[in-house]
PDB file as gemmi writes it, atoms N, CA and C in Angstrom:
CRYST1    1.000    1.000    1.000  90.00  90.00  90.00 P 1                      
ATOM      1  N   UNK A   1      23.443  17.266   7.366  1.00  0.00           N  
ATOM      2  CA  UNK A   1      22.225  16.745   6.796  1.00  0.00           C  
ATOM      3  C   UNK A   1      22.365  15.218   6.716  1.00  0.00           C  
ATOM      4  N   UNK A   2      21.332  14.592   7.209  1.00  0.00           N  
ATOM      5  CA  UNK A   2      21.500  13.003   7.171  1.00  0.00           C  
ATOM      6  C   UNK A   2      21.448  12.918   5.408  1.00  0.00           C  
ATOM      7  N   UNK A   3      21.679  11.184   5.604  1.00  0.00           N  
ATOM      8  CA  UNK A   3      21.211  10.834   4.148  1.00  0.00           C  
ATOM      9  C   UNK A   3      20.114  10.749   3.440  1.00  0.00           C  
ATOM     10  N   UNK A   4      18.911  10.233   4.570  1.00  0.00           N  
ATOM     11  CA  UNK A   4      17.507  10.170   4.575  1.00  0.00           C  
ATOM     12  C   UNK A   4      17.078  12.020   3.969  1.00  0.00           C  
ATOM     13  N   UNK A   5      17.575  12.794   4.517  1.00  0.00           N  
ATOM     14  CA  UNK A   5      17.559  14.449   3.702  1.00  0.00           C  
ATOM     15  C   UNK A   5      17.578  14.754   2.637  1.00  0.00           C  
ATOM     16  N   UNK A   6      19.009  13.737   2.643  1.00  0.00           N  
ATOM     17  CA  UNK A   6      19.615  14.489   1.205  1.00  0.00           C  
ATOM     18  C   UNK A   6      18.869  13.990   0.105  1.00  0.00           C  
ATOM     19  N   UNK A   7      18.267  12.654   0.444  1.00  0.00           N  
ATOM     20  CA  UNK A   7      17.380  12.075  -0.776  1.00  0.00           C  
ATOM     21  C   UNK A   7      16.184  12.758  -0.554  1.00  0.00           C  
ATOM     22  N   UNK A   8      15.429  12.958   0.437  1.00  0.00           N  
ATOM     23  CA  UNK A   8      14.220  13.710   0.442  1.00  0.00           C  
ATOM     24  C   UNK A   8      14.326  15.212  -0.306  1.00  0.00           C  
ATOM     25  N   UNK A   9      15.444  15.654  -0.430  1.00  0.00           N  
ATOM     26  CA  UNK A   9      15.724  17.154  -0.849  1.00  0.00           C  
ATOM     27  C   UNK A   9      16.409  16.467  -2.237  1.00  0.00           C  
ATOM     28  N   UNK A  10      16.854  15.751  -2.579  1.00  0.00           N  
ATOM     29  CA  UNK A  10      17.269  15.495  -4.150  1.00  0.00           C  
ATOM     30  C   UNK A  10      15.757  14.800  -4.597  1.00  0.00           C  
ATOM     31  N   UNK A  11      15.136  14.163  -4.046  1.00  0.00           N  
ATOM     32  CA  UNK A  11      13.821  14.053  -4.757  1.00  0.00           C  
ATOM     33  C   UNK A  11      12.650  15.163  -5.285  1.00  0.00           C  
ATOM     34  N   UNK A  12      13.202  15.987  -4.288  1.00  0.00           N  
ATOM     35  CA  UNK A  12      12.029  17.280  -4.406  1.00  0.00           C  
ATOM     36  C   UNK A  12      12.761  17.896  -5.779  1.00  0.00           C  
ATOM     37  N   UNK A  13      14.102  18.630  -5.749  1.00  0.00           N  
ATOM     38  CA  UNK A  13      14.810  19.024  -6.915  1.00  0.00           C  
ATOM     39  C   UNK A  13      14.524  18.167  -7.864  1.00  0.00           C  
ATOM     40  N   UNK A  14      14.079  17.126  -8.020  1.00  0.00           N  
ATOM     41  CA  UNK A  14      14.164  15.653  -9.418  1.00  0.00           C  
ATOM     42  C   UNK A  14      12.311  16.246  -9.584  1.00  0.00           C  
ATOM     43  N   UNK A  15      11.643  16.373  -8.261  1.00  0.00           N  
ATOM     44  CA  UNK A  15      10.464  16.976  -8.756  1.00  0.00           C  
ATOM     45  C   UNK A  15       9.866  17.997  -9.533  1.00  0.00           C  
ATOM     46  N   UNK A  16      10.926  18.861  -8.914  1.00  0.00           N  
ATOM     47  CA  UNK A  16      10.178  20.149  -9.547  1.00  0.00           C  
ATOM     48  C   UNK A  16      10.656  20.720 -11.262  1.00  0.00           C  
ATOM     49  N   UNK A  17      12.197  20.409 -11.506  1.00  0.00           N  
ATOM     50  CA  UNK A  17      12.978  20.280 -12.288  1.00  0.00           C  
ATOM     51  C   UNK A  17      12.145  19.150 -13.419  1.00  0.00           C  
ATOM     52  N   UNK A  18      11.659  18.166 -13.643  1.00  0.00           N  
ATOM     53  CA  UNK A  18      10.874  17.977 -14.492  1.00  0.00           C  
ATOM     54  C   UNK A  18       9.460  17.978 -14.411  1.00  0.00           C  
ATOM     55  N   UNK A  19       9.112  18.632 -13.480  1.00  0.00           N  
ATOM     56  CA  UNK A  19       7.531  19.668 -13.925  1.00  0.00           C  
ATOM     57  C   UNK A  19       8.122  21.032 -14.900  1.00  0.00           C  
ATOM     58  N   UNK A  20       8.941  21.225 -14.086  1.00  0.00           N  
ATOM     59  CA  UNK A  20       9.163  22.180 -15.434  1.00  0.00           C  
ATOM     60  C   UNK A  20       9.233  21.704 -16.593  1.00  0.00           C  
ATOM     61  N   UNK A  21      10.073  20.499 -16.778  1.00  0.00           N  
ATOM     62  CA  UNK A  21      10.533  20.187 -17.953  1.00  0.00           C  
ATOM     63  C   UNK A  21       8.880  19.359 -18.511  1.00  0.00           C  
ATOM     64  N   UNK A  22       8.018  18.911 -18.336  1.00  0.00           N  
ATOM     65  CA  UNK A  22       6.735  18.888 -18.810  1.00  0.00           C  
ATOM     66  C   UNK A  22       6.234  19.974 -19.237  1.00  0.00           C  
ATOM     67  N   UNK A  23       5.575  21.016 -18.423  1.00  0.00           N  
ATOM     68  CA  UNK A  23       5.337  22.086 -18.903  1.00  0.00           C  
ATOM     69  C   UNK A  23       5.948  22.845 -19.909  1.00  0.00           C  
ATOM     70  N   UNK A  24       7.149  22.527 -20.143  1.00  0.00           N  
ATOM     71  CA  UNK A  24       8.278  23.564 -21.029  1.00  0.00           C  
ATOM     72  C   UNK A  24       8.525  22.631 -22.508  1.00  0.00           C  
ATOM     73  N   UNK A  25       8.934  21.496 -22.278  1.00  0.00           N  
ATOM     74  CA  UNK A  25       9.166  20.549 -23.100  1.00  0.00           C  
ATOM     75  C   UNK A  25       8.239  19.463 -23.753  1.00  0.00           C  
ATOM     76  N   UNK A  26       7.176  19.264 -23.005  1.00  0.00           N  
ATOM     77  CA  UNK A  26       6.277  18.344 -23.168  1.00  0.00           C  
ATOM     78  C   UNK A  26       7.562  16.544 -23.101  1.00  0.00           C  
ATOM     79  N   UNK A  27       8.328  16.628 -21.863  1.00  0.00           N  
ATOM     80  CA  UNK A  27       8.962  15.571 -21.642  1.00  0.00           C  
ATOM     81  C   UNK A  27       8.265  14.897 -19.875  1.00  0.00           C  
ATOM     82  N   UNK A  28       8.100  14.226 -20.552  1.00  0.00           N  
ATOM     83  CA  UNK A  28       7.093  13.074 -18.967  1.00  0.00           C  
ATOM     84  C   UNK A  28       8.067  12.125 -18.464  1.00  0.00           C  
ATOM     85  N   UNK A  29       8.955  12.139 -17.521  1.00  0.00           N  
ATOM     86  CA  UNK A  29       9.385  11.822 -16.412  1.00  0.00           C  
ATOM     87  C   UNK A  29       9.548  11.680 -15.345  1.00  0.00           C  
ATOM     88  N   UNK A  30      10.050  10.846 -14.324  1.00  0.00           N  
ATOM     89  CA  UNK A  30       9.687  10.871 -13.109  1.00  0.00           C  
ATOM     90  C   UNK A  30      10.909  10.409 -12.394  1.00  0.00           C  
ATOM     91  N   UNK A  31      10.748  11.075 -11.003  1.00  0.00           N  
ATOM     92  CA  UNK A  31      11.611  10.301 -10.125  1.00  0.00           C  
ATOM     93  C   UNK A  31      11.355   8.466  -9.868  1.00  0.00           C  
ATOM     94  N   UNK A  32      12.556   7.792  -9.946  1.00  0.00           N  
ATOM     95  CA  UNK A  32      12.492   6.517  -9.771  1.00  0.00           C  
ATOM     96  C   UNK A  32      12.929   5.770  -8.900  1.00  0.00           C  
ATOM     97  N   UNK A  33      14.714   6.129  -8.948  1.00  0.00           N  
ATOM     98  CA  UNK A  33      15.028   5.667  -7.335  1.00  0.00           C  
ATOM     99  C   UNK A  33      16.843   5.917  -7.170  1.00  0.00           C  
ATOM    100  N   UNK A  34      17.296   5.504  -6.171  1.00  0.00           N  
ATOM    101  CA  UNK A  34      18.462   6.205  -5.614  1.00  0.00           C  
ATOM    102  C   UNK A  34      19.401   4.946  -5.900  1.00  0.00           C  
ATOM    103  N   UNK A  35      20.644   4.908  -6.331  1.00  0.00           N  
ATOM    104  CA  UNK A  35      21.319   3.351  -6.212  1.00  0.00           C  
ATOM    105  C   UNK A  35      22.626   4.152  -5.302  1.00  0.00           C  
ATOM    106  N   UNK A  36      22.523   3.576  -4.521  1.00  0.00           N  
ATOM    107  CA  UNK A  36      23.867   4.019  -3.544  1.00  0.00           C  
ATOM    108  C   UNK A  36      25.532   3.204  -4.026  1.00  0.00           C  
ATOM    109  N   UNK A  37      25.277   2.256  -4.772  1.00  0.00           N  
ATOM    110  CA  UNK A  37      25.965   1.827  -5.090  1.00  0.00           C  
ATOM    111  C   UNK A  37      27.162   2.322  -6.186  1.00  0.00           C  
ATOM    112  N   UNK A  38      26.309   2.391  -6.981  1.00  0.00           N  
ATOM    113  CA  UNK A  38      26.643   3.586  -8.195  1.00  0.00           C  
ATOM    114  C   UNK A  38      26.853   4.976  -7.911  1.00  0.00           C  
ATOM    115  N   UNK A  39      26.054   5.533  -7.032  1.00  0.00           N  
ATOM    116  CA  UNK A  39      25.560   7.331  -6.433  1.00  0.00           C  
ATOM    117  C   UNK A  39      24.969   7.327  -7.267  1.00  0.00           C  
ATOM    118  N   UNK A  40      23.854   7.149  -7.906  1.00  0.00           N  
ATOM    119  CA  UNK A  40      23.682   7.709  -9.024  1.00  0.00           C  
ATOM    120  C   UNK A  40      21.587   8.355  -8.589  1.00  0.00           C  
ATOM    121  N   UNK A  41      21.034   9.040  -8.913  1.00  0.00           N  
ATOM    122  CA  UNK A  41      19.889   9.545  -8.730  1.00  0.00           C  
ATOM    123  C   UNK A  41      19.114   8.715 -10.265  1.00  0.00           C  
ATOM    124  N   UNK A  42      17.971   7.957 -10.363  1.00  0.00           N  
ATOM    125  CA  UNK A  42      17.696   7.451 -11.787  1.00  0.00           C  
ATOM    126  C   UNK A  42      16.549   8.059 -11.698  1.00  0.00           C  
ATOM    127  N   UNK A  43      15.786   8.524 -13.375  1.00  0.00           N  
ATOM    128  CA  UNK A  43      14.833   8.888 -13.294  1.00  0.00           C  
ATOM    129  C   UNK A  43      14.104   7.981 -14.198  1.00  0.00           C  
ATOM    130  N   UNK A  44      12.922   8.016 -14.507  1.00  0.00           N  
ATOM    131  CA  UNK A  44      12.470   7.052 -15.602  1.00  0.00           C  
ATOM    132  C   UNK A  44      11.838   7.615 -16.561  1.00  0.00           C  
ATOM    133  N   UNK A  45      11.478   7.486 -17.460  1.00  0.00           N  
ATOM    134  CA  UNK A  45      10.958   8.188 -18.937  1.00  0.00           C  
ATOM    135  C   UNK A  45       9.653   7.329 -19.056  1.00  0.00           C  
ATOM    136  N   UNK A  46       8.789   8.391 -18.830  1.00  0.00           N  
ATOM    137  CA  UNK A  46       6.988   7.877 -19.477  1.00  0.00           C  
ATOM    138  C   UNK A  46       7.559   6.691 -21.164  1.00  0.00           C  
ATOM    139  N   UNK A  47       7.548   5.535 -21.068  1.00  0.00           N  
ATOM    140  CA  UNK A  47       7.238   5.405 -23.038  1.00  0.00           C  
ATOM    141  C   UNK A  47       6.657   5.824 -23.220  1.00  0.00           C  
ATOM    142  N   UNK A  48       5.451   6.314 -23.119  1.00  0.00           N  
ATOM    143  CA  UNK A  48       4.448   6.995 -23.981  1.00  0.00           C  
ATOM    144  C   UNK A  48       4.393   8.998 -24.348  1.00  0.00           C  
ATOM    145  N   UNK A  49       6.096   9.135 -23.826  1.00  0.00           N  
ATOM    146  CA  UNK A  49       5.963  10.639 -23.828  1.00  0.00           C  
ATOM    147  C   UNK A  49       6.492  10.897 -25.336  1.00  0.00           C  
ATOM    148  N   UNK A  50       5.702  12.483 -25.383  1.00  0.00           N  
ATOM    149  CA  UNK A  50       5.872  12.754 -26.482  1.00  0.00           C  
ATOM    150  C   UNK A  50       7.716  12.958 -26.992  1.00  0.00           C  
ATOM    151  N   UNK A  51       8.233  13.665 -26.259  1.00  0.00           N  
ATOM    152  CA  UNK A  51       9.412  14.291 -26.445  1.00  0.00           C  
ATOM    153  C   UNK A  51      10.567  13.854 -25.784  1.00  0.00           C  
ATOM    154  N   UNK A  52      11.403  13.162 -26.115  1.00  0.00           N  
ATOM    155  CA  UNK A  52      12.283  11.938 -25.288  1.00  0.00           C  
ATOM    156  C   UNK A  52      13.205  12.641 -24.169  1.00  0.00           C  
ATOM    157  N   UNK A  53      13.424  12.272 -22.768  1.00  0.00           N  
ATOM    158  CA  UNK A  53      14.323  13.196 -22.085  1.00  0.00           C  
ATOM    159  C   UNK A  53      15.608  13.033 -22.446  1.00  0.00           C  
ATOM    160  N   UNK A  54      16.539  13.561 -22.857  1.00  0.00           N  
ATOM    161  CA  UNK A  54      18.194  14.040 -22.957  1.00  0.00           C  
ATOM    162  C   UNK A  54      18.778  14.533 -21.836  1.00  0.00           C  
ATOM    163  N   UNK A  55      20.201  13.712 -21.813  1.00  0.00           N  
ATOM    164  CA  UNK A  55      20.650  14.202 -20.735  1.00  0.00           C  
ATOM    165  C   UNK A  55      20.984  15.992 -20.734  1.00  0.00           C  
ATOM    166  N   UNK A  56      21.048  16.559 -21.448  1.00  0.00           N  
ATOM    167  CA  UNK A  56      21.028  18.175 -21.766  1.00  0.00           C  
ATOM    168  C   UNK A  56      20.236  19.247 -21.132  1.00  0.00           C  
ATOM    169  N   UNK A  57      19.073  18.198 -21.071  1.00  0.00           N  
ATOM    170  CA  UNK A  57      17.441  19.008 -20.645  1.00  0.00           C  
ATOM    171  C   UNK A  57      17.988  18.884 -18.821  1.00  0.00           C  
ATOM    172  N   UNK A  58      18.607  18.037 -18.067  1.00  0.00           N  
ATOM    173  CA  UNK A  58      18.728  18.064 -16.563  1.00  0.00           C  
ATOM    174  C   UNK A  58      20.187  18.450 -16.460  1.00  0.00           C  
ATOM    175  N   UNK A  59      21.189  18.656 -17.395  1.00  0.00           N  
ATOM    176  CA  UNK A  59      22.359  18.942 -16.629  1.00  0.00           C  
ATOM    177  C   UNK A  59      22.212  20.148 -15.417  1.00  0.00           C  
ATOM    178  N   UNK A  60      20.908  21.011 -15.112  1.00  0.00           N  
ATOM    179  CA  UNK A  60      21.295  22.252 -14.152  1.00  0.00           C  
ATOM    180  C   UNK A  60      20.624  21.409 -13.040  1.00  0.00           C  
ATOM    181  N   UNK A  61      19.890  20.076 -13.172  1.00  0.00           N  
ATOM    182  CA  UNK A  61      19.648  19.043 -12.111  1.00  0.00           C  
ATOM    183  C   UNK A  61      20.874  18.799 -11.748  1.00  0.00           C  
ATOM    184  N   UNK A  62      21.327  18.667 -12.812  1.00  0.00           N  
ATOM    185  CA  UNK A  62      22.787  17.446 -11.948  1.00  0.00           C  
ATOM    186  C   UNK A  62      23.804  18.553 -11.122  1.00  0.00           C  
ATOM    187  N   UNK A  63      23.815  19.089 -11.883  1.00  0.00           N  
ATOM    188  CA  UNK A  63      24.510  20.607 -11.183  1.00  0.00           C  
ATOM    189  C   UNK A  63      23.807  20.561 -10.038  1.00  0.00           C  
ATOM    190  N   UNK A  64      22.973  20.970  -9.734  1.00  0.00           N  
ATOM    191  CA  UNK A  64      22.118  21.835  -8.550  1.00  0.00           C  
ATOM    192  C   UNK A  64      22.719  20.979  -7.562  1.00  0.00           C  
ATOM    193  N   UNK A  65      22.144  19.332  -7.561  1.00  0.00           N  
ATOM    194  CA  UNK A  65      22.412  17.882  -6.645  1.00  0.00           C  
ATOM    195  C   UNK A  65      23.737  18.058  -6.600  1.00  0.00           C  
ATOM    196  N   UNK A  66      24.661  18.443  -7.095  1.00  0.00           N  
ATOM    197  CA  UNK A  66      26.045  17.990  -6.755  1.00  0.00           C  
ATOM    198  C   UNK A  66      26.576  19.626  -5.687  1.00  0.00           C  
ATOM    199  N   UNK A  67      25.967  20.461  -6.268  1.00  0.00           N  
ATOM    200  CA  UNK A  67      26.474  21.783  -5.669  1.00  0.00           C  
ATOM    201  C   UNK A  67      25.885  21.494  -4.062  1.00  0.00           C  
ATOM    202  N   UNK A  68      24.425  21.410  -4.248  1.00  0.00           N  
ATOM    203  CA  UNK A  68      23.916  21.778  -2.822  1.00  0.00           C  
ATOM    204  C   UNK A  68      23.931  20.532  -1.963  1.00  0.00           C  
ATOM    205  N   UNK A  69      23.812  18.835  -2.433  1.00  0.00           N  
ATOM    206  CA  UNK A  69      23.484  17.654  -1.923  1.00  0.00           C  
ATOM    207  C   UNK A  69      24.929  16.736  -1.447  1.00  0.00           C  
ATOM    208  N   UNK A  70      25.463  16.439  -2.953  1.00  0.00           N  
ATOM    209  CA  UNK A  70      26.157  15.422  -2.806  1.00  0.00           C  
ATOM    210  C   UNK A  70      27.262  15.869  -3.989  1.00  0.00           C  
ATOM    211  N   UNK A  71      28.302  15.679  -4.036  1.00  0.00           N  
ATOM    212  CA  UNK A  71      29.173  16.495  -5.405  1.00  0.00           C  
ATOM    213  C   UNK A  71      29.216  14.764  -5.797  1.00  0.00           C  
ATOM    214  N   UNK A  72      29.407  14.053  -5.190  1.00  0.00           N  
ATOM    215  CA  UNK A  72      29.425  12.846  -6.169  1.00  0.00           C  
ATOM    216  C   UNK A  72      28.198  12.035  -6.609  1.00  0.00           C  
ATOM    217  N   UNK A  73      27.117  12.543  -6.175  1.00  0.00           N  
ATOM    218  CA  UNK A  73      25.675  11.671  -6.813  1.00  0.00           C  
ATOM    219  C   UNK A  73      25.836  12.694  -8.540  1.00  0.00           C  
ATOM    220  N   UNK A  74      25.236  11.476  -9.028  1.00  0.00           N  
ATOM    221  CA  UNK A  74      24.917  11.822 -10.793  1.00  0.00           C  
ATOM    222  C   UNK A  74      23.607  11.615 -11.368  1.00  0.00           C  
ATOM    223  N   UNK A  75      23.083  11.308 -12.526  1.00  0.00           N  
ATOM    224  CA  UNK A  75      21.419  11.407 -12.476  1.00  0.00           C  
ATOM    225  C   UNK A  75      22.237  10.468 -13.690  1.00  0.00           C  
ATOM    226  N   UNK A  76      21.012   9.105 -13.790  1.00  0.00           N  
ATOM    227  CA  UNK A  76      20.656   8.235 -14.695  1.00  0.00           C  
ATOM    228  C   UNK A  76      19.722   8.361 -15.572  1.00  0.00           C  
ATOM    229  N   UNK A  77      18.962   7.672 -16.524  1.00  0.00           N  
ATOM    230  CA  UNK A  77      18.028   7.642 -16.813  1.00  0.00           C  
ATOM    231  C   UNK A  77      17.188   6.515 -17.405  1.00  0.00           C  
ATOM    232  N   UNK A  78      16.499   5.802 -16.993  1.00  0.00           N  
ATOM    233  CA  UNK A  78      15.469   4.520 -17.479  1.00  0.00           C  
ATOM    234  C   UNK A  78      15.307   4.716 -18.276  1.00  0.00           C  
ATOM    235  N   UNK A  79      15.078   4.090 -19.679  1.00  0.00           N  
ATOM    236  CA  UNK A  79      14.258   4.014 -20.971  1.00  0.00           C  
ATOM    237  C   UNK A  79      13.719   2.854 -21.255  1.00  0.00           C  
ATOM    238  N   UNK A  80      12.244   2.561 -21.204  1.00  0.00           N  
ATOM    239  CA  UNK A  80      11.874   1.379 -21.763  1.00  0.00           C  
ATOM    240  C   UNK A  80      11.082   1.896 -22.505  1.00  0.00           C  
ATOM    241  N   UNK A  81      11.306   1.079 -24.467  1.00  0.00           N  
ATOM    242  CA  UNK A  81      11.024   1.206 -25.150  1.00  0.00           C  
ATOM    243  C   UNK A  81       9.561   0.279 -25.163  1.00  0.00           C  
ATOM    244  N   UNK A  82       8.920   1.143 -26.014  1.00  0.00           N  
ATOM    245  CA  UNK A  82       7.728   0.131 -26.354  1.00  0.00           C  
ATOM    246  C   UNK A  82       7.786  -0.398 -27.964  1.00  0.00           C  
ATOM    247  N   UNK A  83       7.933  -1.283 -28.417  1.00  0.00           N  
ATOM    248  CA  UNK A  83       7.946  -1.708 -29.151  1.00  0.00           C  
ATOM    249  C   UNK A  83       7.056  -1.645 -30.535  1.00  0.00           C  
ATOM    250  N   UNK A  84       7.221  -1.607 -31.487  1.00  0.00           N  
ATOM    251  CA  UNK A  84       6.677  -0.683 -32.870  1.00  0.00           C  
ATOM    252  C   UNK A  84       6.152  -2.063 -33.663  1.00  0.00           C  
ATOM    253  N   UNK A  85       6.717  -3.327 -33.478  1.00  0.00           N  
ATOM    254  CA  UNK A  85       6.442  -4.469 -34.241  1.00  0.00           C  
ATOM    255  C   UNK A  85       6.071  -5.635 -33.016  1.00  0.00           C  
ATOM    256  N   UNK A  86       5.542  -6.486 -33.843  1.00  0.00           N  
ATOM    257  CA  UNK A  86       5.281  -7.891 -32.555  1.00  0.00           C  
ATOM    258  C   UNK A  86       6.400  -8.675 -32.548  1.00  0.00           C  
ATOM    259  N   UNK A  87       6.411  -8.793 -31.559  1.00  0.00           N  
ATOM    260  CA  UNK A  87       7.303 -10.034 -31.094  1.00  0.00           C  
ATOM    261  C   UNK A  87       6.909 -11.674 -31.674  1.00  0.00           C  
ATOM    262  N   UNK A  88       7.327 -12.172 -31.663  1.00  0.00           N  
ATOM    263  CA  UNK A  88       7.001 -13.441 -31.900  1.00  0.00           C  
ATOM    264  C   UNK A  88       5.846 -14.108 -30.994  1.00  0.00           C  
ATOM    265  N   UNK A  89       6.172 -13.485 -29.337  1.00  0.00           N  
ATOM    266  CA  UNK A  89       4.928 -14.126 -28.974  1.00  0.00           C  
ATOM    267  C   UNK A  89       4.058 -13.788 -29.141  1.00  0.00           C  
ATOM    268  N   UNK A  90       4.006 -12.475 -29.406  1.00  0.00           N  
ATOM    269  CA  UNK A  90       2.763 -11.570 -29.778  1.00  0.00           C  
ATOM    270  C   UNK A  90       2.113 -11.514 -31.202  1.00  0.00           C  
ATOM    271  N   UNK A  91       2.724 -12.260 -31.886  1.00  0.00           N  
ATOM    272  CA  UNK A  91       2.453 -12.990 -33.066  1.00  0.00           C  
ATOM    273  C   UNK A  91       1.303 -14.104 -33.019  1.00  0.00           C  
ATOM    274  N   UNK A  92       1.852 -14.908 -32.173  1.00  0.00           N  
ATOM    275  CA  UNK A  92       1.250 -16.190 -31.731  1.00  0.00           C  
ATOM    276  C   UNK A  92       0.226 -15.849 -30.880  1.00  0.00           C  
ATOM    277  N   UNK A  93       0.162 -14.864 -30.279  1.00  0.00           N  
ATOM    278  CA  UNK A  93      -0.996 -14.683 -29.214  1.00  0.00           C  
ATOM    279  C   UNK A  93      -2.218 -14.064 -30.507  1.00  0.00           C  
ATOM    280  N   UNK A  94      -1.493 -13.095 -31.447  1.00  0.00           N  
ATOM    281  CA  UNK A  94      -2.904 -12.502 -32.284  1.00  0.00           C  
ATOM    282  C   UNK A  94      -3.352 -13.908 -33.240  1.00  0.00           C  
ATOM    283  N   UNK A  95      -2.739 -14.954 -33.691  1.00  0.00           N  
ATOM    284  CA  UNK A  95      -2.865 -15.814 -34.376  1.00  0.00           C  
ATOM    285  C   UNK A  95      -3.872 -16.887 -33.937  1.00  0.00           C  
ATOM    286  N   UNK A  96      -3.878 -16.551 -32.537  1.00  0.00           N  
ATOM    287  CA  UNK A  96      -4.788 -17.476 -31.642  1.00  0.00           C  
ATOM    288  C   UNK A  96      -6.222 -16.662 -31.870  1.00  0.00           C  
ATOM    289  N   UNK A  97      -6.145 -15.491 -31.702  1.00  0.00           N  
ATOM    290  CA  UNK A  97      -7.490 -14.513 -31.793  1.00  0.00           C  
ATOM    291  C   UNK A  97      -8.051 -14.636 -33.370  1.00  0.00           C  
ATOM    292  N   UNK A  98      -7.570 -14.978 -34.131  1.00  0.00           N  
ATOM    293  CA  UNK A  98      -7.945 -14.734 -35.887  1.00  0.00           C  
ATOM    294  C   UNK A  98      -9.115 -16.366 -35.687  1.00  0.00           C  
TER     295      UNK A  98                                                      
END                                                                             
């Protein structure tokens, strides 16, 4: 199997594996991207999802990718937080609106 495969077939597994996990969990994630550098498979986390992803909820991902794909690719995960308070510039930007 080329490499161009193995990511087309570890993307589909990163697909379907959190549709489930939406439907099941109410966790919103997505495939993001491949770092060859690292091996690592990253996914990214909706901020706005209800139910935060854990690495717990994909270990039979990481399993599956290492059994059938690659035994040394691993799965990451993005988190960008959205922020609960203003920032300072965002201080200054509502201060301009008053």
């Amino acid at each position: 199997m080329t490499f161009k495969e193995q990511l087309k077939l570890a993307k589909q597994y990163c697909d379907d594996a959190l549709g489930i996990l939406y439907m099941t969990q109410d966790v919103d994630a997505e495939y993001d991207h491949y770092d060859p550098e690292v091996e690592t498979i990253f996914l990214k986390e909706n901020p706005e999802t209800v139910v935060r992803i854990e690495f717990h909820m994909i270990k039979d991902l990481r399993d599956r990718i290492q059994t059938e794909i690659n035994k040394r690719w691993t799965i990451g995960i993005i988190i960008e937080e959205v922020p609960d308070f203003l920032t300072p510039e965002d201080l200054k930007e509502l201060e301009k609106t008053l």
